[in-house]
N, C-alpha and C positions, 0 to 999 in steps of 0.2 A: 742543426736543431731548428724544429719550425718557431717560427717571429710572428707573431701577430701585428695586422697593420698598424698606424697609429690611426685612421680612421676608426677601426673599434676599438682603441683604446680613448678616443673624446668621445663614440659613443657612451660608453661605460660610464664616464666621468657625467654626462649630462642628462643620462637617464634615456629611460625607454620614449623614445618618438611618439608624440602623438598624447602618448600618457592616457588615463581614463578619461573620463566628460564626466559631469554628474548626468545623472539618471533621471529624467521628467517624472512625475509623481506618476503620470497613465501607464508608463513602463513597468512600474514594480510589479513584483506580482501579489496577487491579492491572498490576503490570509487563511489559510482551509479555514471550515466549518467544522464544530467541536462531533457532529456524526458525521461520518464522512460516507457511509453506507447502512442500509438495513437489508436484511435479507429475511423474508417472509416462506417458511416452510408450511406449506397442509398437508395432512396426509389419511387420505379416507380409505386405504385396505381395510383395515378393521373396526379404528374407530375414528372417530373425529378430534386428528391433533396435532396442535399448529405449536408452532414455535418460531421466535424472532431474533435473529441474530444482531446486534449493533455493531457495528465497528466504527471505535471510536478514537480520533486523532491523538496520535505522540509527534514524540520530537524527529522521527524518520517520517516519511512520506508513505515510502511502500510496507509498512507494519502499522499493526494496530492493538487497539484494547479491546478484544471481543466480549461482551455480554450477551448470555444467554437466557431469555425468558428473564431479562433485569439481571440474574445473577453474573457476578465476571466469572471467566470461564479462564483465558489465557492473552498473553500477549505476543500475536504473531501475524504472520503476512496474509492474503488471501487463500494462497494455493492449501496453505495448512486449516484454516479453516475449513474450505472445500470436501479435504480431507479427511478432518471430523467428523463434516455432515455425511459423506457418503459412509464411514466407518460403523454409526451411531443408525445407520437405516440396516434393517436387518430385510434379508432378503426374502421375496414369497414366492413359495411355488406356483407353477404353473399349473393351470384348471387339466392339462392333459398329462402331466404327470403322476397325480390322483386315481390315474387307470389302473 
């Protein structure tokens, strides 16, 4: 049957080597910022119309609180909002198509 040394067995008993340090205050990292992005749409095909996405900090990193034009919209990561936006753009023919 395998034996463990009695070296890791005073390991064990005295704790992990080294142990943590405290952390100097310049180390921490700093707090996000309560918008963490904007994204500014224009869109002149037909008429002149913009819209403003916020994405606004939660308790994850990579997701968010989207507000759209002020109103919230959903709470989810970039790719999905991307998503949206491309979803929410309706497509326009091309001038040579029109033939």
């Amino acid at each position: 049957m395998y034996r463990r040394t009695s070296k890791y067995q005073a390991q064990r008993r005295l704790g992990p080597i080294g142990g943590r340090t405290p952390r100097d205050p310049e180390d921490e990292p700093k707090p996000l910022p309560e918008l963490r992005m904007r994204i500014t749409v224009e869109r002149f095909d037909f008429h002149d119309e913009r819209h403003v996405f916020e994405l606004k900090r939660t308790r994850r990193v990579d997701v968010f609180d989207v507000l759209v034009d002020g109103q919230p919209w959903k709470r989810c990561g970039l790719s999905r909002v991307l998503e949206g936006l491309r979803k929410a753009s309706p497509r326009v023919m091309s001038p040579r198509s029109a033939i």
